[in-house]
N, C-alpha and C positions, 0 to 999 in steps of 0.2 A: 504494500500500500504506500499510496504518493504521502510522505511526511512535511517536509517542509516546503516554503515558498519558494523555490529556485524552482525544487521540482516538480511540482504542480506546474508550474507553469510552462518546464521546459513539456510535459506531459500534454498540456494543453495544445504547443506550438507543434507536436507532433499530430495530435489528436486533429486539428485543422487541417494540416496538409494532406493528414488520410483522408479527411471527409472534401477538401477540394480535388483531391483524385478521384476519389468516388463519384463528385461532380461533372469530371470531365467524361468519364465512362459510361454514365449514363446517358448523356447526351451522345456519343457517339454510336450507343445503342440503338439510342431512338430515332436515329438516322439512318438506321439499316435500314432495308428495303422489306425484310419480314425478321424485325426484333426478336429476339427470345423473353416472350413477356416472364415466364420465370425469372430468367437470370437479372432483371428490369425490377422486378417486384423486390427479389432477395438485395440487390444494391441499394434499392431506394428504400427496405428497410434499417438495412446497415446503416445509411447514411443520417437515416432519423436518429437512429438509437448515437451514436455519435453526437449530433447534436446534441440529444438531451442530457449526454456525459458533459460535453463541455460545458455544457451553461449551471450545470450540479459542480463542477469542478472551478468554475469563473467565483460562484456564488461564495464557496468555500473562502476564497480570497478575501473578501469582504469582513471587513471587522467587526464583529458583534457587537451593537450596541445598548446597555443599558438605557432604560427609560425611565 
């Protein structure tokens, strides 16, 4: 597990590049002439689930504050 603030974030800087790779992939997909809606579905969930790690991992960074 990610422990401190370097690595979170160097985690996060990876965690982005996969999910704009993932971006480029599927657009090339959906370019084909007859897609593999499988293979289309399985990246474009990848790619959510990603998302929702980074913005749980961004969030982390954030300093909890007393009210």
């Amino acid at each position: 597990m990610v422990e401190n603030e370097s690595e979170l974030r160097a985690r996060i800087v990876e965690m982005q590049a996969e999910h704009q790779a993932l971006e480029i992939a599927i657009h090339a997909l959906q370019e084909a002439a007859a897609p593999d809606l499988f293979a289309l579905r399985r990246l474009k969930k990848r790619k959510l689930q990603l998302k929702d790690a980074i913005a749980r991992m961004r969030s982390r960074l954030i300093p909890d504050l007393n009210a």
